[in-house]
N, CA, C and O atoms as CSV, one atom per row, in Angstrom:
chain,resi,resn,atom,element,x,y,z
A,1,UNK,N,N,0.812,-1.184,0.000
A,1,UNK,CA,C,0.000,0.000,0.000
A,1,UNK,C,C,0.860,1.254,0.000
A,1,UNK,O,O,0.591,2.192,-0.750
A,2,UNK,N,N,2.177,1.282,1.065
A,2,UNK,CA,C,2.766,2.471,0.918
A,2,UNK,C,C,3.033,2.522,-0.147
A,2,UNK,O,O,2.327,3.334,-0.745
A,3,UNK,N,N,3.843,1.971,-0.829
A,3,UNK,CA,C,4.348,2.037,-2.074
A,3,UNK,C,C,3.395,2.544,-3.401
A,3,UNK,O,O,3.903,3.115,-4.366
A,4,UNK,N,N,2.232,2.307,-3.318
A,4,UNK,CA,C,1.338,2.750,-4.011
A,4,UNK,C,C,1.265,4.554,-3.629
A,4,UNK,O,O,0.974,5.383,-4.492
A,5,UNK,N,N,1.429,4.737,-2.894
A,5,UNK,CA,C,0.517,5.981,-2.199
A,5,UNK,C,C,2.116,6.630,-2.351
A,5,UNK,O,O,2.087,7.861,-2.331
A,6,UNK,N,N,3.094,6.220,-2.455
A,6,UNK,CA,C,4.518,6.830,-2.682
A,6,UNK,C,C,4.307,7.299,-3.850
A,6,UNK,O,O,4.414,8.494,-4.125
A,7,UNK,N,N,3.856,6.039,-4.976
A,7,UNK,CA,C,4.424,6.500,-6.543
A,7,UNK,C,C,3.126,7.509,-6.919
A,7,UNK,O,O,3.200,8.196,-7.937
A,8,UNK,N,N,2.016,7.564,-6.113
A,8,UNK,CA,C,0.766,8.825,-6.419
A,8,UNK,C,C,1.493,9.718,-6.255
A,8,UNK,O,O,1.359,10.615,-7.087
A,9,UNK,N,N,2.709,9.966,-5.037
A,9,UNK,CA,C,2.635,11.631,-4.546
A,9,UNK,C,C,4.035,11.417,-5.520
A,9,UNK,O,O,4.293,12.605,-5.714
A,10,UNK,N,N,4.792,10.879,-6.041
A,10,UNK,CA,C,5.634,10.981,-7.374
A,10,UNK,C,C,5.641,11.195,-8.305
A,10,UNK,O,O,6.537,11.743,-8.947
A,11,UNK,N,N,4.086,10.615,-8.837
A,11,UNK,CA,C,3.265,11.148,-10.100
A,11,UNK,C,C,3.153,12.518,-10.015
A,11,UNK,O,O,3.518,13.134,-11.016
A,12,UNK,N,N,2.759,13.130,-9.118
A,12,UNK,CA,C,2.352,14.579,-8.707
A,12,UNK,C,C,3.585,15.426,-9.017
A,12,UNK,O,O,3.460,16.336,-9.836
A,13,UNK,N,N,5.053,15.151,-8.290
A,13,UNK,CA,C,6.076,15.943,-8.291
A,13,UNK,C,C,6.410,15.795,-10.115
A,13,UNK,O,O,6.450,14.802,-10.840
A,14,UNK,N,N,6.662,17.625,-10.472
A,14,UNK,CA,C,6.714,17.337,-11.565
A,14,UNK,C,C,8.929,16.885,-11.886
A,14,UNK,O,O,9.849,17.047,-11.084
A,15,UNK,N,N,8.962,16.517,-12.853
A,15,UNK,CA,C,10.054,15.717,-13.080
A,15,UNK,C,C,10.893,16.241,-13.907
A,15,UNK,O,O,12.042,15.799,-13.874
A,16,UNK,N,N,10.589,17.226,-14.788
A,16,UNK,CA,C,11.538,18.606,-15.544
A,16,UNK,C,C,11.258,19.567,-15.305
A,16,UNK,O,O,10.118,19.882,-14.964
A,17,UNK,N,N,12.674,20.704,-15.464
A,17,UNK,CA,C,12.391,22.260,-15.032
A,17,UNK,C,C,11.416,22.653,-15.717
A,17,UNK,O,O,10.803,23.551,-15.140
A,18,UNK,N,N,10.918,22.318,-16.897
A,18,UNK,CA,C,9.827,22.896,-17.238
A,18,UNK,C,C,8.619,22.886,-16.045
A,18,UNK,O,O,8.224,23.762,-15.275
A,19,UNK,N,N,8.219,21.458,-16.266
A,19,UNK,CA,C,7.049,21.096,-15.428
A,19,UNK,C,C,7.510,21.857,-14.436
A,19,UNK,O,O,6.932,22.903,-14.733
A,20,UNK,N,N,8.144,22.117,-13.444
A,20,UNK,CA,C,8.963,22.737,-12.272
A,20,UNK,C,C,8.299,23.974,-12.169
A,20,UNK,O,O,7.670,24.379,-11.191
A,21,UNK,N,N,8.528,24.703,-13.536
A,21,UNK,CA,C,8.170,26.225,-12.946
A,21,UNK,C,C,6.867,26.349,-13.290
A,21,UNK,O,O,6.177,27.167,-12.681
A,22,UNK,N,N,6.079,25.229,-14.757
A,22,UNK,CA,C,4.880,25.892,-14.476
A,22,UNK,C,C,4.081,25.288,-13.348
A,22,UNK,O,O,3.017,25.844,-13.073
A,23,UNK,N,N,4.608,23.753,-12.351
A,23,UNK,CA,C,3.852,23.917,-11.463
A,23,UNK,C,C,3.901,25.195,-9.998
A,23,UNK,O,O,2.958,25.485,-9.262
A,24,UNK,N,N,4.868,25.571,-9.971
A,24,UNK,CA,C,5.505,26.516,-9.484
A,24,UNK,C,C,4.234,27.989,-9.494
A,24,UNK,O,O,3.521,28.411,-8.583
A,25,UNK,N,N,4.369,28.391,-10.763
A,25,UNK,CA,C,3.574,29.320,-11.899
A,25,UNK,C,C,2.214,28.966,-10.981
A,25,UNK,O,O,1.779,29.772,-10.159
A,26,UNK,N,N,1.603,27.671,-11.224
A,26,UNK,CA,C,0.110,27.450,-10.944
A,26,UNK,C,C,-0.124,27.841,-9.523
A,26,UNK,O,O,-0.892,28.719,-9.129
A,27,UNK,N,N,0.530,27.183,-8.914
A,27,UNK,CA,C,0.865,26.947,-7.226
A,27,UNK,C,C,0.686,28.898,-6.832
A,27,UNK,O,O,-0.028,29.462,-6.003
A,28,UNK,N,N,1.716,29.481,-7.884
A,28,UNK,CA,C,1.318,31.097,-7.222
A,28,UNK,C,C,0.559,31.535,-7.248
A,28,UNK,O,O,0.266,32.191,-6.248
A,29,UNK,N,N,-0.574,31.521,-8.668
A,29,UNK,CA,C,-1.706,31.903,-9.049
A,29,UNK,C,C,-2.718,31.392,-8.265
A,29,UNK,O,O,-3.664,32.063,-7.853
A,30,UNK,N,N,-2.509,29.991,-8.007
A,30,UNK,CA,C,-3.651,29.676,-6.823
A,30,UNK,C,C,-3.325,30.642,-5.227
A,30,UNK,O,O,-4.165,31.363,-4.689
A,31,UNK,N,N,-2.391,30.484,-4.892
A,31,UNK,CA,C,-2.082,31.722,-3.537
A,31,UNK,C,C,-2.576,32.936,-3.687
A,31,UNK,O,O,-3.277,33.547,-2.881
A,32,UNK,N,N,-2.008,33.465,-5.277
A,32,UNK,CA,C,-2.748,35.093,-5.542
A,32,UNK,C,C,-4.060,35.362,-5.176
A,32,UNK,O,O,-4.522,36.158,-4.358
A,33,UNK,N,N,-4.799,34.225,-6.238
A,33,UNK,CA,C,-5.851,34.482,-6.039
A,33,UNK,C,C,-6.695,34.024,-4.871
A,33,UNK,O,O,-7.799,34.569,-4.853
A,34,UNK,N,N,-6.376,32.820,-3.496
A,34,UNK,CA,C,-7.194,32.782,-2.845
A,34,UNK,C,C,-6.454,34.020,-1.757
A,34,UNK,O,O,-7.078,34.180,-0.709
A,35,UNK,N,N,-5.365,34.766,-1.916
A,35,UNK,CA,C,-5.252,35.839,-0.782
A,35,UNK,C,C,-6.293,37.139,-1.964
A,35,UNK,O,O,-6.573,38.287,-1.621
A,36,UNK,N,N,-6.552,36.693,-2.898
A,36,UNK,CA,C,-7.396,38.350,-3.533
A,36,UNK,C,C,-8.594,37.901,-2.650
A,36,UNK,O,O,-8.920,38.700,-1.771
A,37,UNK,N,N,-9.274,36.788,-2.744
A,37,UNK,CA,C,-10.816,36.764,-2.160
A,37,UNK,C,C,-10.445,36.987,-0.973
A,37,UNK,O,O,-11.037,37.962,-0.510
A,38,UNK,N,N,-9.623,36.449,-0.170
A,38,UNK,CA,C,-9.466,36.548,1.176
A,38,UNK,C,C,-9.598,38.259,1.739
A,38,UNK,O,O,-10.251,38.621,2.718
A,39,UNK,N,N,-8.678,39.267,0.698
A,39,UNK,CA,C,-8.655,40.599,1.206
A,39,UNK,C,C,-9.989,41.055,0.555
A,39,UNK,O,O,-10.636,41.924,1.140
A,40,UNK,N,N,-10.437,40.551,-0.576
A,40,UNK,CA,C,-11.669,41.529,-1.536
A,40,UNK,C,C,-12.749,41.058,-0.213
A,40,UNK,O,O,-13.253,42.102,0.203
A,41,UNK,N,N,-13.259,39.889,0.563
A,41,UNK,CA,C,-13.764,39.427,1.209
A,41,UNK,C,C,-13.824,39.881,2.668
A,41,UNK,O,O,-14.658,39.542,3.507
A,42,UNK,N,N,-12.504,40.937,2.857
A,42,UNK,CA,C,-12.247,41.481,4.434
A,42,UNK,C,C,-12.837,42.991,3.883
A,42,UNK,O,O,-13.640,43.707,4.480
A,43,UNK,N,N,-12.285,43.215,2.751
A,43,UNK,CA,C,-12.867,44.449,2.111
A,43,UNK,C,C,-14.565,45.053,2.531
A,43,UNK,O,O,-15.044,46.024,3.116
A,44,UNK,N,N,-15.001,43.981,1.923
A,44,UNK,CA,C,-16.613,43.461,2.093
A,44,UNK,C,C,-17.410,43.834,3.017
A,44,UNK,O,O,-18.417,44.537,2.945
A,45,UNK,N,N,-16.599,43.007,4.461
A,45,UNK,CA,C,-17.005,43.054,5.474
A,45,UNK,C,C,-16.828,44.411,6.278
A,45,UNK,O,O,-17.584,45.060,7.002
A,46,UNK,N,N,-15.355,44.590,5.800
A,46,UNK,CA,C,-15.492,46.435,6.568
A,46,UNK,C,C,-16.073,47.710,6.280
A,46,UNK,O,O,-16.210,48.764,6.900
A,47,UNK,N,N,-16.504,47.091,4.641
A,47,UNK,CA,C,-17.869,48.166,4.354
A,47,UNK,C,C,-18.906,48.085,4.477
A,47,UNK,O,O,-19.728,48.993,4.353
A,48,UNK,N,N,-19.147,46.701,4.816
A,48,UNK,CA,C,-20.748,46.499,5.601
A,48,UNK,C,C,-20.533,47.569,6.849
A,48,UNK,O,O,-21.049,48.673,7.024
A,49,UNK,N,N,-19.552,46.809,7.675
A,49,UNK,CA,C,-19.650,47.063,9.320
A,49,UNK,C,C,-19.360,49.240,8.697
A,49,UNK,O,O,-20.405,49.857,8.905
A,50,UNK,N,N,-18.571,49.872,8.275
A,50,UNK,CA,C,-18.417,50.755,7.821
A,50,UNK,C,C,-19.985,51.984,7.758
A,50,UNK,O,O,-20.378,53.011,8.311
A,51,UNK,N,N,-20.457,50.924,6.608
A,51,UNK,CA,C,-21.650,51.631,5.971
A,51,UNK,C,C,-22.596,51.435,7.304
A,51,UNK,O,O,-23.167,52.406,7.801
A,52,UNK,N,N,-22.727,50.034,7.875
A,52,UNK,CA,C,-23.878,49.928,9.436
A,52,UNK,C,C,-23.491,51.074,10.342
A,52,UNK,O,O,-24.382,51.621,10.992
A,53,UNK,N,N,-22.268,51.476,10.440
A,53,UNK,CA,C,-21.969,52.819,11.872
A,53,UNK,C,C,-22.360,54.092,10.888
A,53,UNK,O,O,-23.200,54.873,11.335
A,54,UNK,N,N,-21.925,54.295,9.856
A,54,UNK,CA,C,-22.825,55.361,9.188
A,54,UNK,C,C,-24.324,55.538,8.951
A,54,UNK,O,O,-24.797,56.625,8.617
A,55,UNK,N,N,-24.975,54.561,9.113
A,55,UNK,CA,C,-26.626,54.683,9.398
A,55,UNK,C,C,-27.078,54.765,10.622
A,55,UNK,O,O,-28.129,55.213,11.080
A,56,UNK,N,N,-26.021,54.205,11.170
A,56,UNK,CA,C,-26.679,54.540,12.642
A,56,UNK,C,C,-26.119,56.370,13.072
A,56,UNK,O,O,-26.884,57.136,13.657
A,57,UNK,N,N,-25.024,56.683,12.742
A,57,UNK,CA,C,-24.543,58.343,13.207
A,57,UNK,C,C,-25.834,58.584,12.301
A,57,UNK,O,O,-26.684,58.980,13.098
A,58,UNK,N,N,-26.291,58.548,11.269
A,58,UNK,CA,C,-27.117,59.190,10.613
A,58,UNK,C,C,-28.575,59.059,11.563
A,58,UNK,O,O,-28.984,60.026,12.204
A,59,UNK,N,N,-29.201,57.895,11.557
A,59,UNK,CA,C,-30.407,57.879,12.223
A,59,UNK,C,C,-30.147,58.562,13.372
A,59,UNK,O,O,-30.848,59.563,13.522
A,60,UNK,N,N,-28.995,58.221,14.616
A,60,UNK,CA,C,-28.950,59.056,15.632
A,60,UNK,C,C,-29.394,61.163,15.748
A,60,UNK,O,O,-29.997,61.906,16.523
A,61,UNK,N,N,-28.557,61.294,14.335
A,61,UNK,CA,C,-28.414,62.808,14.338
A,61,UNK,C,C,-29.716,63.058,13.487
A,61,UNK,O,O,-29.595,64.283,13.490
A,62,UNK,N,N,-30.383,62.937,13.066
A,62,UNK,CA,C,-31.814,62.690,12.691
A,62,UNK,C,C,-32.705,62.447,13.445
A,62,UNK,O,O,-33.795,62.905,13.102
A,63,UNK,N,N,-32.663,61.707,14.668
A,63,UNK,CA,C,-33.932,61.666,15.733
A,63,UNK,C,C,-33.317,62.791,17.020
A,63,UNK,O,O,-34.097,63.327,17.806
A,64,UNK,N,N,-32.240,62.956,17.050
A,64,UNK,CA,C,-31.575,64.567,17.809
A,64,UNK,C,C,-32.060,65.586,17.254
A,64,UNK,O,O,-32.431,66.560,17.909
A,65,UNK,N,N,-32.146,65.501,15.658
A,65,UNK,CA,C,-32.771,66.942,15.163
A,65,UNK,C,C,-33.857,67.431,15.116
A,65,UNK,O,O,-34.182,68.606,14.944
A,66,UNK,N,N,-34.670,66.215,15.326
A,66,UNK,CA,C,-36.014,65.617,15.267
A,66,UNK,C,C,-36.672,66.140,16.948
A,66,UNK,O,O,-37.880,66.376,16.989
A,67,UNK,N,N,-36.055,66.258,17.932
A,67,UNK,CA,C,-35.971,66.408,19.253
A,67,UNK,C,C,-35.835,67.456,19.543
A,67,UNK,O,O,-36.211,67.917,20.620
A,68,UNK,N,N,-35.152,68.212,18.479
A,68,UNK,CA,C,-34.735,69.901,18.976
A,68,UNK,C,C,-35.985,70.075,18.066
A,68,UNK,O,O,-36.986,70.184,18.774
A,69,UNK,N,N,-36.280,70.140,16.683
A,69,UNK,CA,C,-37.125,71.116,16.591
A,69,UNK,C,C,-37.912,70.689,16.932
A,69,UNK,O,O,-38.649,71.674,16.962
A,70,UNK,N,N,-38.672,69.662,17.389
A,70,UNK,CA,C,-40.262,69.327,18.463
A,70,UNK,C,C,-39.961,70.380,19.689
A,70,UNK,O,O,-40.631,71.369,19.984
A,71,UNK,N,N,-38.669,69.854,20.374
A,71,UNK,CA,C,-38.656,71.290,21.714
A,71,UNK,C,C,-38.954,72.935,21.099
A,71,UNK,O,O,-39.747,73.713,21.628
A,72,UNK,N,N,-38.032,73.277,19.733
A,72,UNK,CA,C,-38.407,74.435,19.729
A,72,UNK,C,C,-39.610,75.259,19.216
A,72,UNK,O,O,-39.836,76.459,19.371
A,73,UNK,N,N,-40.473,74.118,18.431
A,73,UNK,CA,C,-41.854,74.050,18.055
A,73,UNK,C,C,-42.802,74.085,19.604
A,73,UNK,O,O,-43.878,74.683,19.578
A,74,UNK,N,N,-42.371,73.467,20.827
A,74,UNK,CA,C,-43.061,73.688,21.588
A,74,UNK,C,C,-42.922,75.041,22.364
A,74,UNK,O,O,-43.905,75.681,22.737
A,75,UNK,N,N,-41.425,75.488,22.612
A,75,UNK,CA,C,-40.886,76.774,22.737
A,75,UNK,C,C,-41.892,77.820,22.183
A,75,UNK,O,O,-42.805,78.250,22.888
A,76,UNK,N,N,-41.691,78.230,20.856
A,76,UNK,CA,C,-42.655,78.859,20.170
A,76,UNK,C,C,-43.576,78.856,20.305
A,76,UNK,O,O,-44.122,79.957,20.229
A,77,UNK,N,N,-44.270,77.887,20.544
A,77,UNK,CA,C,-46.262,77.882,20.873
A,77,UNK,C,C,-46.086,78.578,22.026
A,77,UNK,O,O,-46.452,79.748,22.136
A,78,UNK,N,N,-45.497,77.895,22.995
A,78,UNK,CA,C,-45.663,78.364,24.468
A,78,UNK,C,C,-45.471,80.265,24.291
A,78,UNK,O,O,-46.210,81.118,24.782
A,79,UNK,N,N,-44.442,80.443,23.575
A,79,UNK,CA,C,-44.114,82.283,23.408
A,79,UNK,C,C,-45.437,82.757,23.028
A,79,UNK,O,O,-46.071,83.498,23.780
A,80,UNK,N,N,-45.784,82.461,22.161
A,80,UNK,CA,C,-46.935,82.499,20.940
A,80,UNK,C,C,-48.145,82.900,21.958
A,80,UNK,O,O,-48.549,84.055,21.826
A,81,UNK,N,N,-48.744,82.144,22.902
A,81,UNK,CA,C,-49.844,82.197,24.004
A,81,UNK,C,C,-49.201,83.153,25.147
A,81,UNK,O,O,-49.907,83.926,25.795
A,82,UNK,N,N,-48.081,83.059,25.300
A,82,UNK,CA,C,-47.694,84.183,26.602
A,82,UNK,C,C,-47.874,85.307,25.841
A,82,UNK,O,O,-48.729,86.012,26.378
A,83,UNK,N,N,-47.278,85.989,24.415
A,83,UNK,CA,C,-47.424,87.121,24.011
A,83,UNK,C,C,-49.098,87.217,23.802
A,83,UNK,O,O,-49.692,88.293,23.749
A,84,UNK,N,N,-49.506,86.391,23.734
A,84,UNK,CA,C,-51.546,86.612,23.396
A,84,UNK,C,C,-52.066,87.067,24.414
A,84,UNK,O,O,-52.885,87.985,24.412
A,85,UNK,N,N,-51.457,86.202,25.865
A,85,UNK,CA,C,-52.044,86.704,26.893
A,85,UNK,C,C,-51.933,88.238,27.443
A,85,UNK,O,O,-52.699,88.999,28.034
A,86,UNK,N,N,-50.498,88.313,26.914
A,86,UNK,CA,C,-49.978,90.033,27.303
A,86,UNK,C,C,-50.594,90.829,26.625
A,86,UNK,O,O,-50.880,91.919,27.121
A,87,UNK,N,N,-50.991,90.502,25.245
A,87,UNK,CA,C,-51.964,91.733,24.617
A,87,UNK,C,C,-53.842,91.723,25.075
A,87,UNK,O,O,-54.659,92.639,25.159
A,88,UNK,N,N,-53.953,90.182,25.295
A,88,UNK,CA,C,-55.225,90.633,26.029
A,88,UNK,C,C,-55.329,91.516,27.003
A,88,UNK,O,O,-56.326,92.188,27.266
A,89,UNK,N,N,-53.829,91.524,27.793
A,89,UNK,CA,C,-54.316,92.391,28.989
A,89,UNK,C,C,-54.526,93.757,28.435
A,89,UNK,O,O,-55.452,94.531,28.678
A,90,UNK,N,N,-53.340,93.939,27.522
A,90,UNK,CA,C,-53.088,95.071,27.353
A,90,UNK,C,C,-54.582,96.072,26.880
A,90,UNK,O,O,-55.084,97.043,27.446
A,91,UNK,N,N,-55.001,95.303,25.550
A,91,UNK,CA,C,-56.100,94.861,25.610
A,91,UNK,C,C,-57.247,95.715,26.315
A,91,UNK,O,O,-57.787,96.684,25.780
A,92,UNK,N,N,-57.579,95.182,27.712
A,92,UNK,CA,C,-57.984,95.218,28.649
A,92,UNK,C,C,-57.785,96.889,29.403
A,92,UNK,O,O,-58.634,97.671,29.831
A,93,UNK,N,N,-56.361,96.978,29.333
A,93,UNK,CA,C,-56.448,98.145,29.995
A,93,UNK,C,C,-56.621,99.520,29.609
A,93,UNK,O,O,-56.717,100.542,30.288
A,94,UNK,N,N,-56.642,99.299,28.245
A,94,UNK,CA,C,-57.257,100.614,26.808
A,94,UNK,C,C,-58.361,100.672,27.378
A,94,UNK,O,O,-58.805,101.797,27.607
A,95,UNK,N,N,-59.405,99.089,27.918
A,95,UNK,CA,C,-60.676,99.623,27.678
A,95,UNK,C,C,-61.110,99.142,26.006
A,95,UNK,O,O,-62.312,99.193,25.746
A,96,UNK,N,N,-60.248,98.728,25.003
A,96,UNK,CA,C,-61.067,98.200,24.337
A,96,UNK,C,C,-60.974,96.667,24.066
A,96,UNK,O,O,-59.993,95.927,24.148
A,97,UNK,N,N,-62.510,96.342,23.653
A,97,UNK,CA,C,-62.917,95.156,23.511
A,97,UNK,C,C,-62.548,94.333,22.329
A,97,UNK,O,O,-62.196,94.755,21.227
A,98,UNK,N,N,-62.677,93.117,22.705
A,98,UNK,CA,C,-61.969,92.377,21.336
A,98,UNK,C,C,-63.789,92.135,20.331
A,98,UNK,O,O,-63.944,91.913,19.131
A,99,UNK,N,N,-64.844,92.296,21.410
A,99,UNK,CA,C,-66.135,91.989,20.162
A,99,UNK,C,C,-66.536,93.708,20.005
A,99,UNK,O,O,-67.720,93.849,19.702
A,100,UNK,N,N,-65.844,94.896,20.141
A,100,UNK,CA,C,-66.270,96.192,20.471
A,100,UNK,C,C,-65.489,96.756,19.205
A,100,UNK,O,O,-64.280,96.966,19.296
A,101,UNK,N,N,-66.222,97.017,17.951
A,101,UNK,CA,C,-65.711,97.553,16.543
A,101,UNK,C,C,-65.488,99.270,17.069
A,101,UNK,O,O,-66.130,99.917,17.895
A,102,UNK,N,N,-64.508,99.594,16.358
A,102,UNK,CA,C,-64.430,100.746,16.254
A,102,UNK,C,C,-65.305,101.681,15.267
A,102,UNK,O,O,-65.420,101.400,14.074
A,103,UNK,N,N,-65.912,102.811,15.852
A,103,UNK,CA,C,-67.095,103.486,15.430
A,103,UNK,C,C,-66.555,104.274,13.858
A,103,UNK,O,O,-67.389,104.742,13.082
A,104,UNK,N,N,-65.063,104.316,13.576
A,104,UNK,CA,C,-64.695,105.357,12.746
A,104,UNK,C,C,-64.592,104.692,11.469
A,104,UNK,O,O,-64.274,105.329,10.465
């Protein structure tokens, strides 16, 4: 049996410099290319993970902006009714009425 399984991995070794370098040749091209998928493949992954932290800074600063102008939309109303109330008084202390037309 060894002997069998000797002259397989003998068959394999090539036996002139030719054969030599183009198994040589093949042997690199297979390395090239499984280190290209290997990096195009790390590539991949760090622009997933990349592009995922950029949607999230994005959604974050989007529901922050989203937060300020609801506060300053409520800001404003609230001004909006304090200045109403100040002219009712004011209003009030002329003496004229808000259902009381002017005669002129």
């Amino acid at each position: 049996m060894e002997a069998l399984t000797g002259q397989k991995t003998e068959d394999k070794i090539p036996k002139t410099g030719n054969e030599t370098d183009e198994y040589r040749e093949t042997i690199r091209r297979l390395i090239s290319s499984e280190m290209k998928n290997a990096i195009d493949e790390d590539i991949r992954n760090a622009t997933k993970e990349i592009l995922e932290e950029q949607r999230k800074a994005v959604r974050q600063i989007v529901e922050e902006h989203r937060q300020i102008v609801k506060q300053v939309v409520e800001d404003e109303k609230k001004a909006v009714w304090d200045r109403a109330k100040e002219l009712r008084k004011a209003i009030l202390k002329l003496g004229i009425y808000p259902n009381q037309q002017s005669s002129s």
